[in-house]
C-alpha positions as CSV (number, residue, x, y, z in Angstrom):
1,X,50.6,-20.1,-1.1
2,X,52.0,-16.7,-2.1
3,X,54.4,-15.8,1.3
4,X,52.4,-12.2,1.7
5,X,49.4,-14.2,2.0
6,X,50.7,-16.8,4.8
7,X,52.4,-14.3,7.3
8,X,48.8,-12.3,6.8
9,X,47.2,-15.8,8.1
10,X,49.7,-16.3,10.6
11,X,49.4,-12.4,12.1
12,X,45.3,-13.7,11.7
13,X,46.0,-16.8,13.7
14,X,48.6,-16.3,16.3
15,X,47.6,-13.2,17.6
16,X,46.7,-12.5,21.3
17,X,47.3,-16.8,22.6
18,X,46.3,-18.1,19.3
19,X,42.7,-16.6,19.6
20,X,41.3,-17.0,15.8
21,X,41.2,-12.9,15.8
22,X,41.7,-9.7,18.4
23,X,38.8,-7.9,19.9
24,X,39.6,-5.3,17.7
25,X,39.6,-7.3,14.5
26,X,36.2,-9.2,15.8
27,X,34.8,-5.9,15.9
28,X,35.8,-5.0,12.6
29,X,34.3,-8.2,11.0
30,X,31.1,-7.4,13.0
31,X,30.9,-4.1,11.8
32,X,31.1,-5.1,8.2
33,X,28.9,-8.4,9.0
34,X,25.8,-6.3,10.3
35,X,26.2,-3.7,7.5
36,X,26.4,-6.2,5.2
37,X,23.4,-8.2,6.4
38,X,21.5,-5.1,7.0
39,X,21.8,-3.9,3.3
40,X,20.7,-8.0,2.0
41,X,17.5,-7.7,4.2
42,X,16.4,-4.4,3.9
43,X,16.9,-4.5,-0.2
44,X,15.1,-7.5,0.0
45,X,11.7,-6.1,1.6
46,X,12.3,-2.9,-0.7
47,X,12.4,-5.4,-3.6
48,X,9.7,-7.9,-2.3
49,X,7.3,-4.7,-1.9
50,X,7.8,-3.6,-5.2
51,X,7.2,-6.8,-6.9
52,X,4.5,-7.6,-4.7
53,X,2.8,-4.5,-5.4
54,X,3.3,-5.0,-8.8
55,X,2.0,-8.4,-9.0
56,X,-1.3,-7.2,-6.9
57,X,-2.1,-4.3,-9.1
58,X,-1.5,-6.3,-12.4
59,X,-3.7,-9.3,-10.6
60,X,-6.7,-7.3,-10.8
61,X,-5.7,-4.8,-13.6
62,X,-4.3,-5.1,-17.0
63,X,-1.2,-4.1,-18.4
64,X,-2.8,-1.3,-20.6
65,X,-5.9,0.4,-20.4
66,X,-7.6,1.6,-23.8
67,X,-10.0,4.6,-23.4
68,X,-11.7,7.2,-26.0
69,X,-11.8,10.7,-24.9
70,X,-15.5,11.4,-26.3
71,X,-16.6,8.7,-24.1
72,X,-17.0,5.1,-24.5
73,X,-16.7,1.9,-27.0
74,X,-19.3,0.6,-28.7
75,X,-18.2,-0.9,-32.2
76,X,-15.1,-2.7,-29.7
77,X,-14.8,-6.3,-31.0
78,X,-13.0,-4.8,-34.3
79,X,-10.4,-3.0,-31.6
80,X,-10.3,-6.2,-30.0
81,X,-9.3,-8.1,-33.1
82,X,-6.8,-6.1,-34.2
83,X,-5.4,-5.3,-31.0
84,X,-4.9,-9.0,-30.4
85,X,-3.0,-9.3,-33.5
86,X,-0.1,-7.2,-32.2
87,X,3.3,-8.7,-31.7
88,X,3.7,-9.2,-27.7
89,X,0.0,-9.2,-26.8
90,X,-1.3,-11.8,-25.4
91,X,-4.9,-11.0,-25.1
92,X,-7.5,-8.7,-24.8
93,X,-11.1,-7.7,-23.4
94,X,-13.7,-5.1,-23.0
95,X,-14.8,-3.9,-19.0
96,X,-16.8,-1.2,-17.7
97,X,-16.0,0.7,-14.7
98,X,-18.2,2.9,-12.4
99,X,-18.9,4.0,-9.1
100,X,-21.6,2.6,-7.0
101,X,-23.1,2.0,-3.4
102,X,-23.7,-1.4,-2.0
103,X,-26.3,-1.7,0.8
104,X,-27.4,-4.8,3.1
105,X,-29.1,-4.8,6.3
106,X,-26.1,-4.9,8.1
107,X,-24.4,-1.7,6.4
108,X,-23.6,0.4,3.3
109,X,-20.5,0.7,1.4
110,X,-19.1,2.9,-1.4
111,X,-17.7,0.7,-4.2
112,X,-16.2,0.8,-7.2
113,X,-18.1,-1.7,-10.0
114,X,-16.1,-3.4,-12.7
115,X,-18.3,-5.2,-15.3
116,X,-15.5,-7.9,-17.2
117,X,-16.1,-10.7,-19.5
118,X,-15.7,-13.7,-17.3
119,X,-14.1,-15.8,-20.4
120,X,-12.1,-13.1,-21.3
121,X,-11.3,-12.4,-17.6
122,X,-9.1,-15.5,-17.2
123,X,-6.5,-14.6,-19.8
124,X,-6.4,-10.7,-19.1
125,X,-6.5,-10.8,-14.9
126,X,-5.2,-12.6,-12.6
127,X,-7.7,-12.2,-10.0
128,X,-8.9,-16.3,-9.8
129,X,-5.3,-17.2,-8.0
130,X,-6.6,-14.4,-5.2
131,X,-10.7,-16.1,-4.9
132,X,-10.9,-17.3,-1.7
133,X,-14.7,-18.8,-2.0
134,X,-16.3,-19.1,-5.0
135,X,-14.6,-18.8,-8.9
136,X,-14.5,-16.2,-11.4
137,X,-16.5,-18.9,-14.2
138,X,-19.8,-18.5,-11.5
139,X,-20.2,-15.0,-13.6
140,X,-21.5,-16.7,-16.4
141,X,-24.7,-18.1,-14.3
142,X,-27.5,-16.4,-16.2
143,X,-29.5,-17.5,-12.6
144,X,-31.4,-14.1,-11.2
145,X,-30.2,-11.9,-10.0
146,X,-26.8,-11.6,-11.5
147,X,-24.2,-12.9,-9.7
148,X,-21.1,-10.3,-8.2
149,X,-17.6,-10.7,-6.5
150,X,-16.8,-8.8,-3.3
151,X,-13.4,-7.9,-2.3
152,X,-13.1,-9.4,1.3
153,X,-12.8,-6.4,3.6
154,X,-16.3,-5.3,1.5
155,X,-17.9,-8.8,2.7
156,X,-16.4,-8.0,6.4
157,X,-17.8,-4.8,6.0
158,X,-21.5,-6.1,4.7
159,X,-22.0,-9.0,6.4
160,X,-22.3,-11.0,3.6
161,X,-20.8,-14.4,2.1
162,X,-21.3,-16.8,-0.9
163,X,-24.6,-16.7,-1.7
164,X,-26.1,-13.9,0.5
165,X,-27.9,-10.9,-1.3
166,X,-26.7,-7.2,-1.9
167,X,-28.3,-4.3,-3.3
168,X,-26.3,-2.1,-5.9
169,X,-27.2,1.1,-6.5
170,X,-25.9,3.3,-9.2
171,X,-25.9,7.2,-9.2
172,X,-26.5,7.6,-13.1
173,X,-29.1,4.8,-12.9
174,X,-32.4,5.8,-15.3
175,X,-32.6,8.2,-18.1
176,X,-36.2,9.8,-17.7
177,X,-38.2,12.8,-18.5
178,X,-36.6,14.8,-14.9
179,X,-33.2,13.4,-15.6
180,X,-31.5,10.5,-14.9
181,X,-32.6,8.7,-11.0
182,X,-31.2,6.4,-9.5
183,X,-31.1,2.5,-10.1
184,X,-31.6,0.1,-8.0
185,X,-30.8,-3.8,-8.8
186,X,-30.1,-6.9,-6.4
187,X,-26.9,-9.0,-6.9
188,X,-26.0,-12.6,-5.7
189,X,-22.5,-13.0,-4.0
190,X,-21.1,-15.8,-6.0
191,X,-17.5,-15.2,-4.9
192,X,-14.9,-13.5,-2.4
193,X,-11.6,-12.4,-3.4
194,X,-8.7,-11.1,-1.2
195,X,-5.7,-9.6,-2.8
196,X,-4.4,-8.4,0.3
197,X,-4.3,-4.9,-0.4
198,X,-6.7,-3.1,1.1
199,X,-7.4,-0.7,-1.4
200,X,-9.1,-3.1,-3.5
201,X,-10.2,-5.8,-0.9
202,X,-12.5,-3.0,0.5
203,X,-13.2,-0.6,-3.0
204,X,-13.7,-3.8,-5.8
205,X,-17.1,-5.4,-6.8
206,X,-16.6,-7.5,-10.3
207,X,-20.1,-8.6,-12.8
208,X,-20.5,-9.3,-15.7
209,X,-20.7,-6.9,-18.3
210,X,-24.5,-7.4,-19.5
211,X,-25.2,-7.0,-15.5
212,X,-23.4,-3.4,-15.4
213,X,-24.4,-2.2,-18.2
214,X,-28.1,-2.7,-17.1
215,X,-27.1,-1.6,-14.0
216,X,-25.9,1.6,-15.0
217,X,-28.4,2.1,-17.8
218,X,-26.6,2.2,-20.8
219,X,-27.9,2.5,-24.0
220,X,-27.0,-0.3,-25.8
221,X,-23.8,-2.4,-25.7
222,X,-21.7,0.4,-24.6
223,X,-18.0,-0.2,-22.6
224,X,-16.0,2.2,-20.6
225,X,-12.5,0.5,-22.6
226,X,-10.6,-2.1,-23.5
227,X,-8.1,-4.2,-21.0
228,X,-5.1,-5.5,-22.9
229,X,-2.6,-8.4,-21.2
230,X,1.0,-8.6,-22.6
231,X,3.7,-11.2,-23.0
232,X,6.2,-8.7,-21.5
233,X,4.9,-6.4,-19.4
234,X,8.1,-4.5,-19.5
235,X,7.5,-4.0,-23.0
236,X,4.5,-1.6,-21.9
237,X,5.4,1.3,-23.7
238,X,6.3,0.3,-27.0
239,X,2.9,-2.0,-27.7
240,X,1.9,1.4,-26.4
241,X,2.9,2.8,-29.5
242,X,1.9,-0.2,-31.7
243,X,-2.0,-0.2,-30.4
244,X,-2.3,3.7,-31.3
245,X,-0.5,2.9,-34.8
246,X,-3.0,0.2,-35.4
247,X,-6.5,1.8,-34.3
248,X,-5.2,4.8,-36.3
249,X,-8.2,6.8,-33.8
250,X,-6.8,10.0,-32.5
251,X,-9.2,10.2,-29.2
252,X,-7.8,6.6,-27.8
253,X,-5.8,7.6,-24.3
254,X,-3.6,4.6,-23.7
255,X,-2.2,4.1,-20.8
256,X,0.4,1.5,-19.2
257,X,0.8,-0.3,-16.2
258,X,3.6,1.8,-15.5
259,X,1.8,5.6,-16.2
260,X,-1.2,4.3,-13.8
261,X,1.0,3.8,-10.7
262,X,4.2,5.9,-11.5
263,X,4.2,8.0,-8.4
264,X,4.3,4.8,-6.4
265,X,7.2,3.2,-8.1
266,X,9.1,6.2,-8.2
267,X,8.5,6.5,-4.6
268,X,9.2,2.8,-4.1
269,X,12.8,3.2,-6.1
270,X,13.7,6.3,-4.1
271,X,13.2,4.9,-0.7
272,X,15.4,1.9,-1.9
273,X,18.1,3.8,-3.4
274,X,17.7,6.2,0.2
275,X,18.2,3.2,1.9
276,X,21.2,1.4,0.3
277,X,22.8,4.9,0.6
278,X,22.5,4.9,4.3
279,X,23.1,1.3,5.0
280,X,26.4,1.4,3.2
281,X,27.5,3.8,5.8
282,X,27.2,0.6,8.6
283,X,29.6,-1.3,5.9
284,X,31.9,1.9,6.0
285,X,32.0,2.1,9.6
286,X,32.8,-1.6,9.5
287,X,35.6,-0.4,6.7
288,X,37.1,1.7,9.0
289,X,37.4,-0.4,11.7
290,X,39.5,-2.5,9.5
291,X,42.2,1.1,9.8
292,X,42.5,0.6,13.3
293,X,42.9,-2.7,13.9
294,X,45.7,-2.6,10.4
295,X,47.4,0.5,12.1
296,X,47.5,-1.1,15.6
297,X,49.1,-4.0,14.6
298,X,51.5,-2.5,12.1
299,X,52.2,-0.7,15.8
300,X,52.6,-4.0,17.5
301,X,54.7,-5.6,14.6
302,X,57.4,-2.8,13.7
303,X,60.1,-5.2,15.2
304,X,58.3,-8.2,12.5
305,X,58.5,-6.0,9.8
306,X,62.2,-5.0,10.3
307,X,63.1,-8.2,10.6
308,X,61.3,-9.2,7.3
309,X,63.2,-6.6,5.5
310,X,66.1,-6.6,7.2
311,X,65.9,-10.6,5.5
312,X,65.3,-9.2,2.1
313,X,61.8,-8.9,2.0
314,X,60.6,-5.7,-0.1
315,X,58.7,-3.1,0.8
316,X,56.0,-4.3,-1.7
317,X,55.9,-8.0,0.1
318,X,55.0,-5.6,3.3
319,X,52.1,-3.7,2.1
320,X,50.6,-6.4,0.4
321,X,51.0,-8.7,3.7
322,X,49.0,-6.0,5.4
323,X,46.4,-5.4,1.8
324,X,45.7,-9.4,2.4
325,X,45.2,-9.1,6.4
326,X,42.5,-6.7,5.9
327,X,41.1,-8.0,2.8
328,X,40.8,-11.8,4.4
329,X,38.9,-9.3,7.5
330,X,36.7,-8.0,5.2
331,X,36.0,-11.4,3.4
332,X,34.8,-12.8,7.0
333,X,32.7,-9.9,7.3
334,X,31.0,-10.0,3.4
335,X,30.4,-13.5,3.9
336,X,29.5,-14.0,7.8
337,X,27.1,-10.8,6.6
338,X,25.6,-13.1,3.8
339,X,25.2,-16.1,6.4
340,X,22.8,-13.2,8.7
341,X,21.2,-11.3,6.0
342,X,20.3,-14.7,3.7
343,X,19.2,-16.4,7.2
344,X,17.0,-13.3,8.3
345,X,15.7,-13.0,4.8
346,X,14.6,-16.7,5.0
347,X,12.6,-16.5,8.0
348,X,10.9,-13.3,7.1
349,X,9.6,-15.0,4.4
350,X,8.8,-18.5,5.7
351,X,7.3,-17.7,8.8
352,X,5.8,-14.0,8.7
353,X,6.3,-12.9,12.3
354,X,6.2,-9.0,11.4
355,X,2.0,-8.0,10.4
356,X,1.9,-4.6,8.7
357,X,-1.8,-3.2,9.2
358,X,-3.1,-3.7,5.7
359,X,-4.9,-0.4,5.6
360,X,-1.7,1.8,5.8
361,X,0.7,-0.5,4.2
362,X,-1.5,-2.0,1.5
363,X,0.2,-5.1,2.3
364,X,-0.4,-7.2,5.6
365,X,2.9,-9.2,5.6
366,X,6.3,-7.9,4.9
367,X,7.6,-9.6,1.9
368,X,11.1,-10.5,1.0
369,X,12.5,-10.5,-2.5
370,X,16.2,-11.0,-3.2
371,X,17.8,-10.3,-6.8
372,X,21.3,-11.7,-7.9
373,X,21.9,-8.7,-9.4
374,X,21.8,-7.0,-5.4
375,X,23.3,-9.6,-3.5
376,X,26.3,-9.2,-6.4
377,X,26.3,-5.6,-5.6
378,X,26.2,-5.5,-1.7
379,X,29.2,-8.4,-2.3
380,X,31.1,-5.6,-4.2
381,X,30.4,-2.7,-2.4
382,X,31.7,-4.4,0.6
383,X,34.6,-5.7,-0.7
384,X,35.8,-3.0,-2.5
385,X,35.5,-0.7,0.9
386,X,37.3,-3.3,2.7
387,X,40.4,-3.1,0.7
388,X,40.1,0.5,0.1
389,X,40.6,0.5,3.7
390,X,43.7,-1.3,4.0
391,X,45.6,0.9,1.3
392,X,46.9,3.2,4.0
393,X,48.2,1.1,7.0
394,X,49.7,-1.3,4.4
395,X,51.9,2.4,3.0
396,X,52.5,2.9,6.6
397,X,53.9,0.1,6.9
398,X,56.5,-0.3,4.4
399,X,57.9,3.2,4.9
400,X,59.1,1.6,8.2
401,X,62.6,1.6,8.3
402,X,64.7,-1.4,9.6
403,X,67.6,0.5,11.2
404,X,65.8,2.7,13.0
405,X,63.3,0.0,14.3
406,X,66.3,-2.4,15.2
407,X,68.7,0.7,16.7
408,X,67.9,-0.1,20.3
409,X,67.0,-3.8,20.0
């Protein structure tokens, strides 16, 4: 054991009747401790919202959206084909989407339709892991009237369950000679999802796509666009590029995952960065307890560190004595910090004590996700203000000078 390192320990240990550590150094590892812990958990719900969100949104959309400018698809399966033949796609499928009202004797709501191909569906959307009754296969029924998924809050909201009647009607409806009226068509609840975000729990009605399209009264086999799942969806933007290269059709818009939600995820990344700016200020605080306890007991040990170099010790041996004493504070901290923030983290996740209203939130737990890359951060930060802090009682301290120390002893 280096001899800096075991008179640090020993000023650790002996201290104030052999007490494990002062008041003052306590305080100092709680300081750090709590910012420490502090920065794990709230990083953790800033990551576990993000993913969350991410894994909601891509659950019930796909990770591109292809859409013509002059309108809709009609001649699709070719895009389909040769869409699906691009490096890093993993599938892909036509939907429709529209605006509608739902209606049952027990209320009315405003909904948002999407017609998908229910063996497609399965390989481009998630949304089976999220049915809670029913399954996304009961779309194929060709039983009348067409079957339909609610969101949950829209079944709440209706009064309706698995196998209970709703009327749809669309806006656009019926082309006739005074325009188009509207249309009119009853659906069969075959299924309830719940994503648990509201926005689509109480907005989302799913059919198939023969059912929209009659629904809406298209002409023909019309689709709004095409839905496109990838391997990677971090690759987004540059099948992005491929996709448009390929269909070689200058009114496709193409957009990603990413361009459909950006002012979220920028908000998202703000608020995190925000918050691991203020949070390191706890861990600072904590840092500069560390200079008070280091200067107070270079105070209390003048007549120690005369002594050591009065016995040859060097004025190097006494800064780094004082460098390890407040180094080994801030280790206790970093890792007593870990202990809180990983335990916190852990039952945040396991047992869900904290509800969120879903309707403000969009989520109605508070989810917890912690990356290696973080917790290696927070380790450094941490660290690295801890022995930043110890740089200027351990010059303090060897400048002392023996003579003058010892003169009156």
């Amino acid at each position: 054991m280096p001899f800096e390192l075991f008179v640090a320990l020993r000023y650790l240990v002996t201290r104030r009747k052999h007490s494990f550590i002062s008041a003052i150094s306590f305080f100092s590892v709680l300081g750090v401790a709590i910012g420490v812990a502090a920065l794990i958990v709230v990083l953790g719900v800033m990551n576990g919202f993000s993913k969350n969100l991410r894994d909601k949104i891509l659950g019930v959309n796909a990770d591109l959206i292809v859409n013509k400018i002059d309108g809709g698809f009609r001649d699709y399966n070719t895009a389909i084909e040769n869409i699906e033949k691009i490096s890093g796609v993993k599938a892909a499928m036509p939907f429709i989407y529209s605006e509608v009202m739902l209606s049952t004797p027990t209320g009315v709501k405003g909904s948002v339709i999407r017609g998908i191909s229910s063996s497609g569906a399965k390989n481009v959307l998630d949304i089976q892991k999220y049915m809670r009754l029913g399954s996304l296969q009961t779309l194929k029924s060709q039983d009348s009237p067409p079957g339909i998924l609610l969101g949950g809050k829209i079944a709440q909201t209706l009064g309706v369950t698995k196998g209970d009647k709703v009327n749809l009607l669309s806006p656009s409806g019926k082309e006739s000679a005074a325009g188009f009226s509207p249309e009119i068509q009853k659906f069969r609840v075959v299924g309830i999802f719940e994503t648990g975000m509201y926005q689509y729990d109480s907005s989302m009605v799913y059919t198939t796509i023969p059912a929209a399209q009659k629904l809406l009264g298209y002409d023909g086999d019309l689709i709004t666009g095409l839905e496109v799942k990838l391997q990677d969806i971090y690759a987004a933007e540059a099948i992005k590029d491929k996709i448009q290269g390929k269909l070689s059709d200058n009114t496709l818009v193409i957009r990603t995952w990413m361009d459909m939600n950006k002012n979220l995820f920028s908000a998202l990344k703000l608020e995190k960065t925000a918050m691991a700016i203020i949070l390191v200020m706890i861990v600072l605080v904590g840092s500069f307890s560390i200079i008070t306890t280091l200067i107070m007991l270079v105070m209390e040990k003048r007549r120690d560190i005369a002594v050591l170099m009065s016995l040859g010790a060097r004025r190097e041996h006494i800064k780094r004595i004082f460098i390890w004493q407040g180094t080994i504070i801030g280790f206790i901290g970093t890792a007593l910090g870990f202990l809180l923030g990983l335990g916190v983290s852990f039952l945040l996740q396991k047992y869900q004590f904290i509800q969120l209203p879903s309707d403000v939130y969009y989520l109605s737990q508070i989810p917890i996700s912690l990356e290696s890359l973080d917790l290696a951060l927070i380790a450094v930060a941490a660290m690295t203000l801890s022995f930043l802090a110890t740089l200027y009682p351990a010059k303090q301290a060897s400048k002392l000078q023996p003579a003058e120390v010892l003169r009156y002893e």
